[in-house]
Every structure is written in C-alpha cells, then in structure tokens.
Legacy VTK file of the C-alpha trace (Angstrom):
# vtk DataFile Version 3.0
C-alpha trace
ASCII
DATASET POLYDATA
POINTS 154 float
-255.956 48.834 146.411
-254.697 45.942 144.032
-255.277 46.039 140.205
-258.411 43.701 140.609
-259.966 45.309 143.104
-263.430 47.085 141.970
-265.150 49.696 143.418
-268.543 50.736 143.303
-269.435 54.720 142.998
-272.526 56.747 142.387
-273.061 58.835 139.314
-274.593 62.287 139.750
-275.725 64.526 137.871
-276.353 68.316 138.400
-279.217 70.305 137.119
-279.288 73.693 136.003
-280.167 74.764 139.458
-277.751 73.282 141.222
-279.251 70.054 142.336
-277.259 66.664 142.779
-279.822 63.587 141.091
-278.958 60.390 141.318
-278.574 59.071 137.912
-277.139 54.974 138.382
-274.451 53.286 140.222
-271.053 51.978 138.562
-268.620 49.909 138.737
-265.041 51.395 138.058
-261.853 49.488 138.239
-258.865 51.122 140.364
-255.791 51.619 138.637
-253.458 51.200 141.217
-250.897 53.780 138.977
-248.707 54.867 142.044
-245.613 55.499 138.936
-247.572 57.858 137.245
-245.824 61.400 137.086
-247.196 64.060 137.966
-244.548 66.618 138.504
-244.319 70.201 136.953
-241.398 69.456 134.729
-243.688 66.602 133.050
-246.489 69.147 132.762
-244.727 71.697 131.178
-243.327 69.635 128.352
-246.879 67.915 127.798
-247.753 71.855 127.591
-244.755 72.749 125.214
-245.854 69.570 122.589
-249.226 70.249 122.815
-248.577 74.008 121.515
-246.631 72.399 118.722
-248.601 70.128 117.854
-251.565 73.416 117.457
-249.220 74.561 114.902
-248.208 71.834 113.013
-249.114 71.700 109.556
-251.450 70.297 107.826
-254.080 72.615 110.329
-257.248 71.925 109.605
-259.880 73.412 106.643
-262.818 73.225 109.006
-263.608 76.712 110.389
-264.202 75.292 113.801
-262.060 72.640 114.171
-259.392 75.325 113.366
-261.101 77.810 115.793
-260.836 75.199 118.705
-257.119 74.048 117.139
-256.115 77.715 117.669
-257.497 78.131 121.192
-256.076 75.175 122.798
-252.302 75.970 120.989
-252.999 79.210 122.754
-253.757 78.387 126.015
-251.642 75.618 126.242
-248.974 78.002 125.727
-250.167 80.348 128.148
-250.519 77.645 130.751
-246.709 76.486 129.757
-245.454 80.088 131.056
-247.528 80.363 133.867
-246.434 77.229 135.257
-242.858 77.675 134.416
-243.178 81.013 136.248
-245.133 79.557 139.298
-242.294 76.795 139.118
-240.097 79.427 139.717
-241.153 81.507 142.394
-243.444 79.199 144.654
-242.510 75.594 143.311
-244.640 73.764 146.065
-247.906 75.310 144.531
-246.474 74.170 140.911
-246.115 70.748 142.453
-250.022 70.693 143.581
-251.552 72.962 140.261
-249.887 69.533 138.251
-250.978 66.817 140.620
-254.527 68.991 140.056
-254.065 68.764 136.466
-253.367 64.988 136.509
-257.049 64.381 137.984
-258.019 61.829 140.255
-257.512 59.266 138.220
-254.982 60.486 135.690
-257.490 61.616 133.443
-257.526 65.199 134.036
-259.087 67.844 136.483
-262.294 66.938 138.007
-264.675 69.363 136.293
-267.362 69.510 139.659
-264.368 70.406 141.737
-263.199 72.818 139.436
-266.497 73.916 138.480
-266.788 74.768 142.229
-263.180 76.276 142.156
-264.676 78.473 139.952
-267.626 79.597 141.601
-265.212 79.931 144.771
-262.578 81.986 143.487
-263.368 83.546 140.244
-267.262 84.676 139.989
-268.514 84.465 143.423
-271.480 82.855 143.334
-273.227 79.660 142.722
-276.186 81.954 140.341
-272.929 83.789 138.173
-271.377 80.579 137.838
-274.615 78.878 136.514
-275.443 82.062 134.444
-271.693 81.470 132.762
-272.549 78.307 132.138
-276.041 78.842 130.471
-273.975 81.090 128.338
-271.463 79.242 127.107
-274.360 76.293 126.421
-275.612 78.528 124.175
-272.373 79.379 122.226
-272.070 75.474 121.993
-275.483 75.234 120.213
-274.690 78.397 117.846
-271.243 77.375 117.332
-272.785 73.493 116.160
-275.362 75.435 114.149
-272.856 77.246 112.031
-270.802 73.827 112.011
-273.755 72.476 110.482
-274.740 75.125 108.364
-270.999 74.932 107.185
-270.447 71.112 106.190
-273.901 70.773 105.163
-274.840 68.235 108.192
-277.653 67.782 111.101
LINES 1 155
154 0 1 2 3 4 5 6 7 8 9 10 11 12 13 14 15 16 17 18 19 20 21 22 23 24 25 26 27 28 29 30 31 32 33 34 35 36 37 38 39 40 41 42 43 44 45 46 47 48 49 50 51 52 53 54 55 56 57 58 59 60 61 62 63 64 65 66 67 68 69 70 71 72 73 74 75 76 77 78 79 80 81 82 83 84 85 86 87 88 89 90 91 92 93 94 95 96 97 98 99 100 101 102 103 104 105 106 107 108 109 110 111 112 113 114 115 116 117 118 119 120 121 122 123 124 125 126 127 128 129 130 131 132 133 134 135 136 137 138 139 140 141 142 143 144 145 146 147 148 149 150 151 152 153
C-alpha cells in the first residue's frame, strides 16, 4: 500500500464484561515502513539503553515517577536476558517475540491481542483476566490518589 494510501478502520471499545461497542470510524494513514527493523539484536539493545537510561542520574524526586522509573529499568532488564537467552536456544521464536514487540504498526504490542494472550496462556479465563484488570484499575486510582495527595494536585 503506497504512502498516500488511507484506510478506513473501526474503533472498538471493550466493556468491563467483555463486550466489543462500536465507538466511531477512523481514518489512519499506512506507513508503508517495509525498512523498519525488527530483529532481536535491535530489540535487545533498545532493551540494554532503556535499562540505562532507568538509572541515569538525575532520577526523579517524585515518589511515583521514581516508582514507575524503577519498574520499567527492571523489567527492561529482565526482558534484555530473556531474549538474549531465547536468542540463544530457539532463535526463530526470538525472531517472532520482536516482530510481536514492534506492533502492527511499529508502535508496540497490540494490547487486545495481548490482553487475549493473556487470558489464553497465563490466567485461563476471560472472568480472571477481567478480575486482574479491575484490580490493577484500582491500584491506578490509589496510586493517582497518593500522587495527588503528594504534589498537592486534583
């Protein structure tokens, strides 16, 4: 599909229980990005300098912004491992996990596919799934609460 070309797609959103609705239709252009890498060895070292960068000084004096600082440097680094490990032993999968990674469009993983990798592969079901992510809605509105409370905003 050429640079110019536009396409038209449906937004959807999903509701608590599961539900597809129809929210509006939009028009996206198509990057036609065919030089984009994707490969393992560009993964890791996006990986590697993202865990740097975690740890870089200055961190930040925000108590959250630190919190969420801390957990990406972490996982990042985890991910960085795992990948270099998968890279070794099976590196065909390593090849797909970072053309997953890259998204669709380049952008990152689609979060409905992955939100249904999830329910596939890690909990089980659609209702544990949902009930994870009722919980961690709820650490979201605690953790902007004590944000809040912290910096004095609303």
């Amino acid at each position: 599909m050429p640079n110019s070309e536009k396409a038209t797609a449906a937004v959807l959103v999903r509701t608590a229980d599961g539900q597809n609705l129809y929210a509006r239709e939009a028009t996206i252009e198509v990057a036609d990005d065919t030089d984009a890498d994707t490969s393992p060895e560009t993964l890791s070292i996006d990986l590697a300098q993202l865990h740097l960068r975690t740890t870089a000084s200055p961190l930040p004096k925000q108590p959250a912004a630190m919190g969420w600082q801390m957990t990406t440097g972490s996982l990042s680094a985890l991910a960085s491992r795992l990948l270099d490990v998968v890279q070794r032993t099976a590196p065909d999968e390593a090849a797909r996990i970072a053309e997953w990674f890259s998204g669709p469009f380049g952008d990152g993983p689609d979060l409905e596919e992955h939100h249904d990798w999830v329910t596939d592969n890690i909990s089980g079901s659609w209702d544990l799934t949902e009930q994870w992510v009722q919980e961690a809605r709820q650490l979201a509105i605690k953790a902007q609460q004590a944000t809040e409370a912290a910096t004095g905003e609303s």
